[in-house]
gemmi code that builds the backbone of each chain (N, CA, C; Angstrom):
import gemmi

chains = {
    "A": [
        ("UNK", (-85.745, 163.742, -77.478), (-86.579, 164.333, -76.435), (-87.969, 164.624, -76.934)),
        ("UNK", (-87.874, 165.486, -77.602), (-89.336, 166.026, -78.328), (-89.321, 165.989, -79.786)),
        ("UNK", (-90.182, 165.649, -79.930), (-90.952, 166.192, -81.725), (-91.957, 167.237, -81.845)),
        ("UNK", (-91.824, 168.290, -82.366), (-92.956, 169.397, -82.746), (-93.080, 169.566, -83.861)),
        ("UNK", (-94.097, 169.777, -84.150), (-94.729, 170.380, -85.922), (-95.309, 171.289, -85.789)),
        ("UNK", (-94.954, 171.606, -87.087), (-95.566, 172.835, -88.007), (-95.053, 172.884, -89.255)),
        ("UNK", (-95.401, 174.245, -89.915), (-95.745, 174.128, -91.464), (-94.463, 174.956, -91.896)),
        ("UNK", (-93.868, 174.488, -92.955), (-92.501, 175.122, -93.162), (-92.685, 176.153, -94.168)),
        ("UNK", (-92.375, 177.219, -93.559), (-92.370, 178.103, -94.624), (-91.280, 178.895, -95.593)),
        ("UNK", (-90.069, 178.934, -94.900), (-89.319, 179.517, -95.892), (-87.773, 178.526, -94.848)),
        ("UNK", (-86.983, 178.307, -95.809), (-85.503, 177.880, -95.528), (-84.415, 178.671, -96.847)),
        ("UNK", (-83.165, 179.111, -95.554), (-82.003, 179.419, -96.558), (-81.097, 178.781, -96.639)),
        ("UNK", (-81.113, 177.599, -95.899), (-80.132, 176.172, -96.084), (-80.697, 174.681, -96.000)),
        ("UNK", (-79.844, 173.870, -96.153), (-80.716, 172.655, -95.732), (-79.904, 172.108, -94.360)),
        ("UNK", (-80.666, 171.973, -93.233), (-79.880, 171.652, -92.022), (-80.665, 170.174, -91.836)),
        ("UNK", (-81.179, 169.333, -92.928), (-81.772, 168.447, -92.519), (-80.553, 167.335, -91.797)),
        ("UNK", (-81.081, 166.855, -90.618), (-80.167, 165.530, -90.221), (-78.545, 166.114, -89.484)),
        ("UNK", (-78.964, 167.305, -89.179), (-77.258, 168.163, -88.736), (-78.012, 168.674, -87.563)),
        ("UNK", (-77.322, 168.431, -86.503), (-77.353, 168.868, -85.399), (-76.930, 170.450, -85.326)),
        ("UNK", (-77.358, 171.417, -84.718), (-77.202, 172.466, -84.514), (-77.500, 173.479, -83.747)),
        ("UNK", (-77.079, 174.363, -83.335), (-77.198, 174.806, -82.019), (-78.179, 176.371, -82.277)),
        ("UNK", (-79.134, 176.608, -81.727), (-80.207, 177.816, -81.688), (-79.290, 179.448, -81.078)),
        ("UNK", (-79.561, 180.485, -82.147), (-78.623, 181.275, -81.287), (-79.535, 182.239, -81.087)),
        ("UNK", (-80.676, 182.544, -82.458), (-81.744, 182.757, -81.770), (-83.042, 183.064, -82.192)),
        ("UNK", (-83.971, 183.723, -81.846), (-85.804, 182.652, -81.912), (-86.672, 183.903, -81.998)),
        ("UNK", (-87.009, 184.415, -82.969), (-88.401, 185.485, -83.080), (-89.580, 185.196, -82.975)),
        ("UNK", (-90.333, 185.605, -82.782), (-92.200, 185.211, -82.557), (-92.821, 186.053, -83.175)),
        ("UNK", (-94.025, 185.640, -83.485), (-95.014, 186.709, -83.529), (-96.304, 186.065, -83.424)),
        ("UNK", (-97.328, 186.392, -82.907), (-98.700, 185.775, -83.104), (-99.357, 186.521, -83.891)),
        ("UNK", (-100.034, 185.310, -85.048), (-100.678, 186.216, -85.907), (-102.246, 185.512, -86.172)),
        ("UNK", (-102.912, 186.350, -86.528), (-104.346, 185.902, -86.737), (-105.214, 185.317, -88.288)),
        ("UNK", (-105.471, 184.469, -88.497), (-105.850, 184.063, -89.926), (-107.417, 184.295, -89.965)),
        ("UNK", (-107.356, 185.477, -90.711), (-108.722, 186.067, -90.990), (-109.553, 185.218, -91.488)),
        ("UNK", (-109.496, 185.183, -92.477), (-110.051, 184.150, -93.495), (-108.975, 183.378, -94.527)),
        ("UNK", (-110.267, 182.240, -95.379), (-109.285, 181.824, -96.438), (-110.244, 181.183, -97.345)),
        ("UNK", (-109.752, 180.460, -98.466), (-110.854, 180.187, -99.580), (-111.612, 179.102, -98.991)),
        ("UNK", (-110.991, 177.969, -98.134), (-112.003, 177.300, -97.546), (-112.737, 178.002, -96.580)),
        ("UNK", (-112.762, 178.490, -95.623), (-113.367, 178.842, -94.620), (-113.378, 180.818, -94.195)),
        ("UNK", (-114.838, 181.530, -94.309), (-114.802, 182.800, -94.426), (-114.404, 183.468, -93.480)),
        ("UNK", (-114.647, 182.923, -92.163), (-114.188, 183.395, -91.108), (-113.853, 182.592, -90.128)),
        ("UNK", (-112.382, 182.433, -90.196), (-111.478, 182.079, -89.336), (-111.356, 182.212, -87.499)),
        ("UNK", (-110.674, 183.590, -87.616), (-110.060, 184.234, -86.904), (-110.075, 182.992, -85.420)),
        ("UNK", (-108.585, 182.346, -85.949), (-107.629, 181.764, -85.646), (-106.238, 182.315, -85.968)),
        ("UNK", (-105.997, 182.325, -84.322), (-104.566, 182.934, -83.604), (-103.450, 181.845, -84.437)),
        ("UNK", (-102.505, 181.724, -84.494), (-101.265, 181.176, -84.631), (-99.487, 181.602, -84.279)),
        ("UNK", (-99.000, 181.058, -84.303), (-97.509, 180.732, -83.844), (-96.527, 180.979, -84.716)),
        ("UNK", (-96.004, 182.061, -85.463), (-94.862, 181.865, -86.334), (-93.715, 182.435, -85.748)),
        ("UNK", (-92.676, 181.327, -85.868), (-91.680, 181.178, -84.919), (-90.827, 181.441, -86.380)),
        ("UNK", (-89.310, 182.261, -85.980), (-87.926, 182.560, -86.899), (-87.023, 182.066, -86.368)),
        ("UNK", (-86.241, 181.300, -86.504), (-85.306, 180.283, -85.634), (-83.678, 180.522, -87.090)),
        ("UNK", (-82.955, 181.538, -85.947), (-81.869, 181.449, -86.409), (-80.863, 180.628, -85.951)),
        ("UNK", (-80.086, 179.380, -86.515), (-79.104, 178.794, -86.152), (-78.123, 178.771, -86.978)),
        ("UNK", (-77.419, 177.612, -85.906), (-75.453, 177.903, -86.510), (-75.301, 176.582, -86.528)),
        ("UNK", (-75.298, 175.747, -87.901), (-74.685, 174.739, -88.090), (-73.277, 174.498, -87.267)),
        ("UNK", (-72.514, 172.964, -87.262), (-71.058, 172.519, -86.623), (-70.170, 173.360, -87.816)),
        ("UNK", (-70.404, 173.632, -88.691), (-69.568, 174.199, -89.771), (-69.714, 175.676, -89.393)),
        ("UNK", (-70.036, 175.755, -88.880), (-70.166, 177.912, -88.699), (-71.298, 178.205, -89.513)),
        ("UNK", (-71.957, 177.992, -90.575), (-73.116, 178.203, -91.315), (-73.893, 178.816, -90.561)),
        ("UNK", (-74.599, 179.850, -90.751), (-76.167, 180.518, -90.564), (-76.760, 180.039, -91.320)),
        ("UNK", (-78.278, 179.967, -90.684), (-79.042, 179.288, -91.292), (-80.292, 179.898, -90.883)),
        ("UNK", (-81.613, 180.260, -91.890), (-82.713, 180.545, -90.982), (-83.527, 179.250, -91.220)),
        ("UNK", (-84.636, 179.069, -90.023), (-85.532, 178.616, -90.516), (-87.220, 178.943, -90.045)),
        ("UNK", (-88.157, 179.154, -90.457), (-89.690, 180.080, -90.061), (-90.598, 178.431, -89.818)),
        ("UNK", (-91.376, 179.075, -89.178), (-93.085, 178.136, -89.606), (-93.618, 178.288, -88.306)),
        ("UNK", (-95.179, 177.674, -88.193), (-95.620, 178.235, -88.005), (-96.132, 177.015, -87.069)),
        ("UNK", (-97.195, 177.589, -86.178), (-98.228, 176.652, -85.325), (-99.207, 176.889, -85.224)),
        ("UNK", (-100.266, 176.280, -85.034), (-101.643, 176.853, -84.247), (-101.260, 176.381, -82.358)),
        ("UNK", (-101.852, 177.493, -82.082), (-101.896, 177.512, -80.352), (-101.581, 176.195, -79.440)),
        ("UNK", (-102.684, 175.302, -79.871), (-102.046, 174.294, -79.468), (-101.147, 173.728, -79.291)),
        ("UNK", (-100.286, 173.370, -81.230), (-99.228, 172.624, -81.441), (-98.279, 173.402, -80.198)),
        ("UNK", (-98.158, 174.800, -80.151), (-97.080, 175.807, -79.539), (-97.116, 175.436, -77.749)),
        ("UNK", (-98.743, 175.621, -77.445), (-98.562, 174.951, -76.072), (-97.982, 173.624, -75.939)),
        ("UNK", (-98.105, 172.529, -76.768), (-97.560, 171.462, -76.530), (-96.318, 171.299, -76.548)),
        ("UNK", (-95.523, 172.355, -77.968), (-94.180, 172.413, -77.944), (-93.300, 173.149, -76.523)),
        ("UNK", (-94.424, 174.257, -76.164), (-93.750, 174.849, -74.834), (-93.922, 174.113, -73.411)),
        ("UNK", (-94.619, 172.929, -73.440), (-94.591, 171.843, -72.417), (-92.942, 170.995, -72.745)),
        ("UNK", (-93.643, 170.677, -73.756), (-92.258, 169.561, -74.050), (-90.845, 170.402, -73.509)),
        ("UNK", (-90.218, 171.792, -73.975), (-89.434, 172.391, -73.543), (-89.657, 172.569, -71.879)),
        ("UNK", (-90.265, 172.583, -71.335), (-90.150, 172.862, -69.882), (-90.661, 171.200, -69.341)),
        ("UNK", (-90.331, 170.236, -69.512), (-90.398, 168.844, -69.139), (-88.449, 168.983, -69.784)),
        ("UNK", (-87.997, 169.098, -70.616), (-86.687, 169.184, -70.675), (-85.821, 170.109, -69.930)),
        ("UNK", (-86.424, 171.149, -69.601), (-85.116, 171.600, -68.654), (-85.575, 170.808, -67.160)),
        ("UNK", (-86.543, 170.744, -66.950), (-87.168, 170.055, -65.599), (-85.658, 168.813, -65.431)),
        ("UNK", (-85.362, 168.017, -66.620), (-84.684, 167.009, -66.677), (-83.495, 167.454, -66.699)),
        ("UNK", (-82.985, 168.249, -67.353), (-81.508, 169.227, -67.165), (-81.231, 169.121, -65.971)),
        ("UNK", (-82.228, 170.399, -65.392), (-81.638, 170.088, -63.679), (-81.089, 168.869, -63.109)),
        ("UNK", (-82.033, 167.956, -63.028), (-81.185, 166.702, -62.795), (-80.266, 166.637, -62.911)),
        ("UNK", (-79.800, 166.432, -64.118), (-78.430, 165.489, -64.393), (-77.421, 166.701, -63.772)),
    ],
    "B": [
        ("UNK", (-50.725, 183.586, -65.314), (-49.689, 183.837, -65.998), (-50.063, 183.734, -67.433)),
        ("UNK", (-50.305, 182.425, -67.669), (-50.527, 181.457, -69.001), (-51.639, 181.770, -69.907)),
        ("UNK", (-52.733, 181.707, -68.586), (-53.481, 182.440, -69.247), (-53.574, 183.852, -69.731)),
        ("UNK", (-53.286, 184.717, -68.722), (-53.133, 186.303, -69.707), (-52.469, 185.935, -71.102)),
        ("UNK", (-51.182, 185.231, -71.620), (-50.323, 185.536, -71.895), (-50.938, 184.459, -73.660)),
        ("UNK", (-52.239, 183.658, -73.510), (-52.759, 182.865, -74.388), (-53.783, 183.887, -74.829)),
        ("UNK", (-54.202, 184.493, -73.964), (-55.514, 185.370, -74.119), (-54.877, 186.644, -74.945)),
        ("UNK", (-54.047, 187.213, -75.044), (-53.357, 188.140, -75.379), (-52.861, 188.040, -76.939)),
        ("UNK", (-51.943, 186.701, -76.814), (-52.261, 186.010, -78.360), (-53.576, 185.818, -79.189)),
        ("UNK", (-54.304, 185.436, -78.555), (-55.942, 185.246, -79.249), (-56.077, 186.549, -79.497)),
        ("UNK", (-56.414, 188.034, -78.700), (-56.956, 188.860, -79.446), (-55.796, 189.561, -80.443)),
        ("UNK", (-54.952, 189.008, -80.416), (-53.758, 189.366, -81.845), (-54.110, 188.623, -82.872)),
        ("UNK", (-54.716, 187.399, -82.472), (-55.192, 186.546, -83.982), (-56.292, 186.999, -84.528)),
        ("UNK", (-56.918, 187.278, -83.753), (-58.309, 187.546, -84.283), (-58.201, 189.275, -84.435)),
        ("UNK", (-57.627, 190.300, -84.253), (-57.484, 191.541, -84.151), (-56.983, 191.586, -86.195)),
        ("UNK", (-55.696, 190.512, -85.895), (-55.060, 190.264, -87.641), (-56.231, 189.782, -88.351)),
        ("UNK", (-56.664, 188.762, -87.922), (-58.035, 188.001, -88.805), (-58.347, 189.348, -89.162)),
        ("UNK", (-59.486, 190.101, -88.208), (-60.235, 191.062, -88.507), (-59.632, 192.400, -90.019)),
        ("UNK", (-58.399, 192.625, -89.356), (-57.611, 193.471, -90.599), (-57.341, 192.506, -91.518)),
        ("UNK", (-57.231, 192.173, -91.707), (-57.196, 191.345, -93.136), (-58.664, 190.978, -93.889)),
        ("UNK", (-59.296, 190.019, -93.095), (-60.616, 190.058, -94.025), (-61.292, 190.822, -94.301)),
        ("UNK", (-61.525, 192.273, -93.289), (-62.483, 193.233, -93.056), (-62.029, 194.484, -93.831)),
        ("UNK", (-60.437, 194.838, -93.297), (-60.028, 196.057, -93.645), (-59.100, 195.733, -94.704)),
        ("UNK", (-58.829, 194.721, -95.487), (-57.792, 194.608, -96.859), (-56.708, 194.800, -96.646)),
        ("UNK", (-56.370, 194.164, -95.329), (-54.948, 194.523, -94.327), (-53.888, 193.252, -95.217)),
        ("UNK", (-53.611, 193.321, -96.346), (-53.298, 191.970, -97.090), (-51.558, 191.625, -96.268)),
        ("UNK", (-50.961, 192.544, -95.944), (-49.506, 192.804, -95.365), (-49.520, 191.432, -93.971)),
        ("UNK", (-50.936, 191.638, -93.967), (-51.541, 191.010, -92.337), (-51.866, 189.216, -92.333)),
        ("UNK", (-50.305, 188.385, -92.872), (-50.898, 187.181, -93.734), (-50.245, 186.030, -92.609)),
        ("UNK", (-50.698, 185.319, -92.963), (-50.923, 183.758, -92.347), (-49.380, 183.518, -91.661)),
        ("UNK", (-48.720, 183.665, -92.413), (-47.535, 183.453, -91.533), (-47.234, 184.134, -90.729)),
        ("UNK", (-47.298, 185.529, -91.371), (-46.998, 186.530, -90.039), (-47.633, 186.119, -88.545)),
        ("UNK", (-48.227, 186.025, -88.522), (-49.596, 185.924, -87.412), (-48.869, 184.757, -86.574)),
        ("UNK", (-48.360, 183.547, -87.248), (-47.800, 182.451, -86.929), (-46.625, 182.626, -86.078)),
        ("UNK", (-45.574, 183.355, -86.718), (-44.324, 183.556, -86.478), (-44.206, 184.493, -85.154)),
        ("UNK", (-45.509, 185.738, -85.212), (-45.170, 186.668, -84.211), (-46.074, 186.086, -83.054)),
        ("UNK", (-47.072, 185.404, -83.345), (-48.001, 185.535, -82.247), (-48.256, 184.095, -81.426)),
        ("UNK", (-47.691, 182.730, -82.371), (-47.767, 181.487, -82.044), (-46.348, 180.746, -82.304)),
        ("UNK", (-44.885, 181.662, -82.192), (-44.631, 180.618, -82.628), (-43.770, 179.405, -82.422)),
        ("UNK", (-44.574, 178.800, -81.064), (-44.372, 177.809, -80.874), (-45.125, 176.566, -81.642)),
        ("UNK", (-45.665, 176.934, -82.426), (-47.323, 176.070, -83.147), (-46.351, 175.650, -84.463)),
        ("UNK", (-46.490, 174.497, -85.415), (-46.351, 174.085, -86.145), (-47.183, 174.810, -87.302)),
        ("UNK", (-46.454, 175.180, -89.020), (-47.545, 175.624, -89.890), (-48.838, 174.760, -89.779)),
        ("UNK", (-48.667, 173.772, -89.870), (-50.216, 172.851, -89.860), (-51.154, 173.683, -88.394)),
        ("UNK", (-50.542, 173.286, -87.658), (-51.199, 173.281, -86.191), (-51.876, 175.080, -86.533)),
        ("UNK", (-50.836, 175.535, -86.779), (-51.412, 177.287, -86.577), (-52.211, 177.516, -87.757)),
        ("UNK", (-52.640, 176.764, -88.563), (-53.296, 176.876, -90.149), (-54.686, 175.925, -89.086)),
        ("UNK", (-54.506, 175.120, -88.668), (-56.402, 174.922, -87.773), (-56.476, 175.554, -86.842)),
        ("UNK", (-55.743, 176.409, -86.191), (-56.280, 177.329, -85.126), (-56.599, 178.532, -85.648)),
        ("UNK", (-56.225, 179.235, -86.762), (-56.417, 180.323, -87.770), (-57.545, 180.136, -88.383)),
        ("UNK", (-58.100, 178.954, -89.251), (-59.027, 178.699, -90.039), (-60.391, 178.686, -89.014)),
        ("UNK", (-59.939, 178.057, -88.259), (-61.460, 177.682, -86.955), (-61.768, 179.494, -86.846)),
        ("UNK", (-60.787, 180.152, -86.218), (-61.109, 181.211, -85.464), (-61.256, 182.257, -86.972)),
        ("UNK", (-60.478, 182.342, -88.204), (-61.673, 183.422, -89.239), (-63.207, 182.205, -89.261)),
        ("UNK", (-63.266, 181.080, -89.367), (-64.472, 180.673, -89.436), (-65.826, 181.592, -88.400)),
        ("UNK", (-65.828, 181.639, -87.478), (-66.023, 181.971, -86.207), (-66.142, 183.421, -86.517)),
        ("UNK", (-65.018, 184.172, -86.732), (-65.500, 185.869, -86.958), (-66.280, 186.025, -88.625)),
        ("UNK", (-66.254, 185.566, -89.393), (-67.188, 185.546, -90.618), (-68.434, 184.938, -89.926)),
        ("UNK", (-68.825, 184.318, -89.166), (-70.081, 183.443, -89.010), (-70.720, 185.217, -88.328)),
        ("UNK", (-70.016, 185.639, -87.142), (-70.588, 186.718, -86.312), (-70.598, 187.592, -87.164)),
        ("UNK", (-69.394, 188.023, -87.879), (-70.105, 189.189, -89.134), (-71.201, 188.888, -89.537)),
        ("UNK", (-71.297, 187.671, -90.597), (-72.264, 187.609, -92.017), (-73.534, 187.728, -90.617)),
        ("UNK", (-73.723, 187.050, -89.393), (-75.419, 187.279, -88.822), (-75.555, 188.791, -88.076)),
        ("UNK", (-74.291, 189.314, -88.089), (-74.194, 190.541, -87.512), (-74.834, 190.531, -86.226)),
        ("UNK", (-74.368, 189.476, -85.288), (-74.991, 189.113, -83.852), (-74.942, 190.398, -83.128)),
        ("UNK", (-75.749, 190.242, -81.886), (-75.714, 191.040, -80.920), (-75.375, 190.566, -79.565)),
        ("UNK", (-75.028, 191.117, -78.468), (-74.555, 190.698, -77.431), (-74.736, 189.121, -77.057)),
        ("UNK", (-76.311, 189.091, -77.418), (-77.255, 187.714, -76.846), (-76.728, 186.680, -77.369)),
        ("UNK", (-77.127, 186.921, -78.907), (-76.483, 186.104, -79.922), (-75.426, 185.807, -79.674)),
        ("UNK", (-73.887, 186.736, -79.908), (-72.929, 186.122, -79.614), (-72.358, 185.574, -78.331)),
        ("UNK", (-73.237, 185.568, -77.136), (-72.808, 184.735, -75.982), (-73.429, 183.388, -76.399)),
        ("UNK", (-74.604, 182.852, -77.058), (-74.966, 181.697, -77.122), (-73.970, 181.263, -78.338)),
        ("UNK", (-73.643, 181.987, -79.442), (-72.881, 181.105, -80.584), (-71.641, 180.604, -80.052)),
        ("UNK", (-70.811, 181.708, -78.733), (-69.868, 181.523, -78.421), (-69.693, 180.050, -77.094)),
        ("UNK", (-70.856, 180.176, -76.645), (-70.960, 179.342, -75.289), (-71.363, 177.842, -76.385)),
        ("UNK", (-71.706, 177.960, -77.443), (-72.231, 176.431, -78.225), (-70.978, 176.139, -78.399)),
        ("UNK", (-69.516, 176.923, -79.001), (-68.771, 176.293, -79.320), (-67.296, 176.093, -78.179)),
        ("UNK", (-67.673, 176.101, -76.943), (-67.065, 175.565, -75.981), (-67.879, 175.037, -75.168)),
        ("UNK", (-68.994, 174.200, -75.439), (-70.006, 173.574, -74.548), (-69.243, 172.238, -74.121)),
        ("UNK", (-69.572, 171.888, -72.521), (-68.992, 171.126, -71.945), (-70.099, 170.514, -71.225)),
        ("UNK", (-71.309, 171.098, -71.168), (-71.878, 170.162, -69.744), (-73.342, 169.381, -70.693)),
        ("UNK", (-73.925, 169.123, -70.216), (-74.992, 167.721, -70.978), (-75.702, 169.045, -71.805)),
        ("UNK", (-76.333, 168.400, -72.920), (-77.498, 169.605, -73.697), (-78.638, 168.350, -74.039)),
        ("UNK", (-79.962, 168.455, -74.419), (-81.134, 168.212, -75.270), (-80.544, 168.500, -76.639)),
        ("UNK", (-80.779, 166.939, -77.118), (-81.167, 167.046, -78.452), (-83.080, 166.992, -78.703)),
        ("UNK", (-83.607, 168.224, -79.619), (-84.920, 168.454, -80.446), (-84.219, 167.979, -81.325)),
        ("UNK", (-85.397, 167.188, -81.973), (-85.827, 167.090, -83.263), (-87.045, 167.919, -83.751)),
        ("UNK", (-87.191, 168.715, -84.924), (-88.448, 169.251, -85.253), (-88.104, 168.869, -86.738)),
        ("UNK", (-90.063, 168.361, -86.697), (-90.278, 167.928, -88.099), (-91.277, 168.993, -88.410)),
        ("UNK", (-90.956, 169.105, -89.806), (-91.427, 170.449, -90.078), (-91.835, 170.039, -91.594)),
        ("UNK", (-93.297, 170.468, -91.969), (-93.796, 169.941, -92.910), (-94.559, 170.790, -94.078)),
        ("UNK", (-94.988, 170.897, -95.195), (-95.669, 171.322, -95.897), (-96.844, 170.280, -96.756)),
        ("UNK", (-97.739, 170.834, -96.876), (-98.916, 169.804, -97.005), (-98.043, 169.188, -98.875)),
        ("UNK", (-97.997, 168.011, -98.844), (-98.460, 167.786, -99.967), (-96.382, 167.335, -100.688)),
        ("UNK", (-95.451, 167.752, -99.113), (-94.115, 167.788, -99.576), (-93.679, 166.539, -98.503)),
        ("UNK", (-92.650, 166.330, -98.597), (-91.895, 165.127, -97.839), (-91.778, 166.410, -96.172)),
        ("UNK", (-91.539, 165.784, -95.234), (-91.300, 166.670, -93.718), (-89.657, 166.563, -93.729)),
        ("UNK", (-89.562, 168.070, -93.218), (-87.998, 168.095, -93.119), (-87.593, 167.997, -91.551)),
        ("UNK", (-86.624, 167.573, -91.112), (-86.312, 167.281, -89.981), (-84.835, 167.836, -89.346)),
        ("UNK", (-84.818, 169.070, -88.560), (-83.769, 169.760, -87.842), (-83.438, 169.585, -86.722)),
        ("UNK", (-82.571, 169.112, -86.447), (-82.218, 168.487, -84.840), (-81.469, 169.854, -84.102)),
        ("UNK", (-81.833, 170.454, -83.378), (-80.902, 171.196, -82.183), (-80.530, 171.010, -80.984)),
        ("UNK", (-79.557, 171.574, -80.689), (-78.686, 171.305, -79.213), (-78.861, 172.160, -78.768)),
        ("UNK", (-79.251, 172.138, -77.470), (-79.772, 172.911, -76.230), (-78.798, 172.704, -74.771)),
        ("UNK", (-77.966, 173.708, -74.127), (-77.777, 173.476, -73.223), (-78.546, 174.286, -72.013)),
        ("UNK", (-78.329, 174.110, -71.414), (-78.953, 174.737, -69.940), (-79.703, 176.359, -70.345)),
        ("UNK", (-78.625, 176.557, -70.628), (-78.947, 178.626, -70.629), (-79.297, 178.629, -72.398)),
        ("UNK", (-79.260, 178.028, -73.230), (-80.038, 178.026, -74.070), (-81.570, 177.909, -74.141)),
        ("UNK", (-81.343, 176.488, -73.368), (-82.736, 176.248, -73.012), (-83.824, 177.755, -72.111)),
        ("UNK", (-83.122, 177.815, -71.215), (-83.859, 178.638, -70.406), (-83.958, 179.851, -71.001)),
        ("UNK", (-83.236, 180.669, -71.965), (-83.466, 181.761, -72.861), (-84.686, 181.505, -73.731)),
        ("UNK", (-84.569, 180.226, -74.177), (-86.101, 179.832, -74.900), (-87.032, 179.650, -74.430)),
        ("UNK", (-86.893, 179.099, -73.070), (-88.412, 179.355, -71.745), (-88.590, 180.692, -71.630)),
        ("UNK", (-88.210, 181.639, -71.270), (-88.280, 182.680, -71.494), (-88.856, 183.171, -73.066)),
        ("UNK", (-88.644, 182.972, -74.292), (-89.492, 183.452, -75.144), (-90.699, 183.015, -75.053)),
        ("UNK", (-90.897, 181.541, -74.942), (-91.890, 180.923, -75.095), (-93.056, 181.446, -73.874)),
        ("UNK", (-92.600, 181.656, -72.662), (-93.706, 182.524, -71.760), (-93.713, 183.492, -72.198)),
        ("UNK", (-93.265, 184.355, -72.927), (-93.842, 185.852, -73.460), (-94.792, 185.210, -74.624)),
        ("UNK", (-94.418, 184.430, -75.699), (-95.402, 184.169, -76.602), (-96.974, 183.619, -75.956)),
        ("UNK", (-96.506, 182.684, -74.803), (-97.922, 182.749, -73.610), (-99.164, 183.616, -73.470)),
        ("UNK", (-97.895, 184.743, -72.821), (-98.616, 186.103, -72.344), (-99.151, 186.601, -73.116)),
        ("UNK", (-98.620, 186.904, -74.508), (-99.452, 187.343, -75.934), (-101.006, 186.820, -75.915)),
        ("UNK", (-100.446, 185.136, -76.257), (-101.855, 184.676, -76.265), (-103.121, 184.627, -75.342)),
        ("UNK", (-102.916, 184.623, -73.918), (-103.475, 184.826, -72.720), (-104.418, 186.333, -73.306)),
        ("UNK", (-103.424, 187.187, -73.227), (-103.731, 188.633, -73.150), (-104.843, 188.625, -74.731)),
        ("UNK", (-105.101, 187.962, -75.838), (-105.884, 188.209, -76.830), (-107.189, 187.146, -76.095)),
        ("UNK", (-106.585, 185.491, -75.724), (-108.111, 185.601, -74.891), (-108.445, 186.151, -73.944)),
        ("UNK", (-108.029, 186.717, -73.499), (-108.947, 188.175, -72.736), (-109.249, 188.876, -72.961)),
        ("UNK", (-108.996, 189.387, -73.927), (-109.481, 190.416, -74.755), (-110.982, 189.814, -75.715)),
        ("UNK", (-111.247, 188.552, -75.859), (-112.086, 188.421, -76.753), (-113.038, 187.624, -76.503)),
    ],
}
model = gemmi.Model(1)
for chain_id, residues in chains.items():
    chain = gemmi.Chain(chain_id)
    for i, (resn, *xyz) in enumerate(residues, 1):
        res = gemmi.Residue()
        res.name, res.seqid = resn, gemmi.SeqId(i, " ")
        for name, pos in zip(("N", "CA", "C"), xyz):
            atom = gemmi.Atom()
            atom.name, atom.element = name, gemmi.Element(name[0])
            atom.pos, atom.b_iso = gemmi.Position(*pos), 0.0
            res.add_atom(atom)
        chain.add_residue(res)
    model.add_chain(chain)
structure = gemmi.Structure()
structure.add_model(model)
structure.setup_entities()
């Protein structure tokens, strides 16, 4: 259905290539003041906490992050998929 | 009928599960459970309906779910009607991209429309503010 990116920041398993089901999803928007390239930022961003449950019962976390955009695009793509849910 | 009478067994399995793994109920063992509560089930047969279901109460302990949580962990593992597969590739500058596929059904999905318009509103509400 969709592909989204962002920047990975912390994992406590590897769920690469395993299907798994979302049980559930923290947010926060945070602001990037500055940084060594660039003095003043202040650019909003997206860091999303995505707890899931591997087919094996496993917990698993996984974090990262977006800028605004990537997040609007990811929250299109999700609402073009349930749009299609209904359907079927 | 059948059903009360299956449902009744289940919270005896999982009531024993619970005393045993939780409370050191060791008296509280695999056969027993078999003999009093299933036993029409074969040792094999009642050794994968036992193993699935402590799988299942260790998963809800170790995340220590809450209501929400455990209706979606519970509704993933009797899902019956179509779901979305995501893929998210997820990357670090300079590392290979890792790639997590999830299953989404209906009321999953729509619990996550729901976060995702509050994370909206956040952002809305700072450009207005600035």
């Amino acid at each position: 259905f969709g592909v989204g990116q962002g920047t990975n920041l912390e994992k406590k398993c590897d769920v690469s290539n395993t299907t798994t089901t979302l049980v559930d999803l923290q947010w926060k928007l945070g602001m990037s003041v500055s940084s060594d390239t660039c003095r003043s930022l202040n650019s909003p961003y997206v860091s999303l906490l995505l707890k899931v449950v591997e087919p094996s019962g496993q917990i698993c976390q996984r974090s990262f992050e977006m800028t605004i955009p990537q997040f609007q695009n990811f929250h299109k793509q999700f609402k073009e998929m349930a749009a299609v849910m209904e359907t079927v | 009928m059948a059903d009360a009478e299956s449902a009744k067994a289940l919270s005896g399995l999982l009531n024993g599960i619970a005393q045993r793994e939780f409370h050191n109920k060791v008296e509280v063992t695999e056969e027993l459970l078999n003999t009093e509560l299933y036993p029409e089930l074969s040792r094999d047969q009642f050794t994968a309906l036992h193993d699935r279901m402590r799988g299942l109460l260790k998963s809800i302990a170790t995340a220590d779910m809450d209501h929400a949580q455990l209706e979606a962990f519970l509704t993933a593992q009797t899902r019956r009607g179509p779901v979305a597969l995501v893929e998210l590739e997820l990357g670090t500058a300079g590392q290979d991209s890792q790639f997590v596929c999830l299953e989404f059904d209906e009321a999953n999905l729509n619990q996550v429309l729901r976060k995702m318009a509050d994370i909206q509103g956040s952002i809305d509400s700072i450009v207005q503010r600035s």
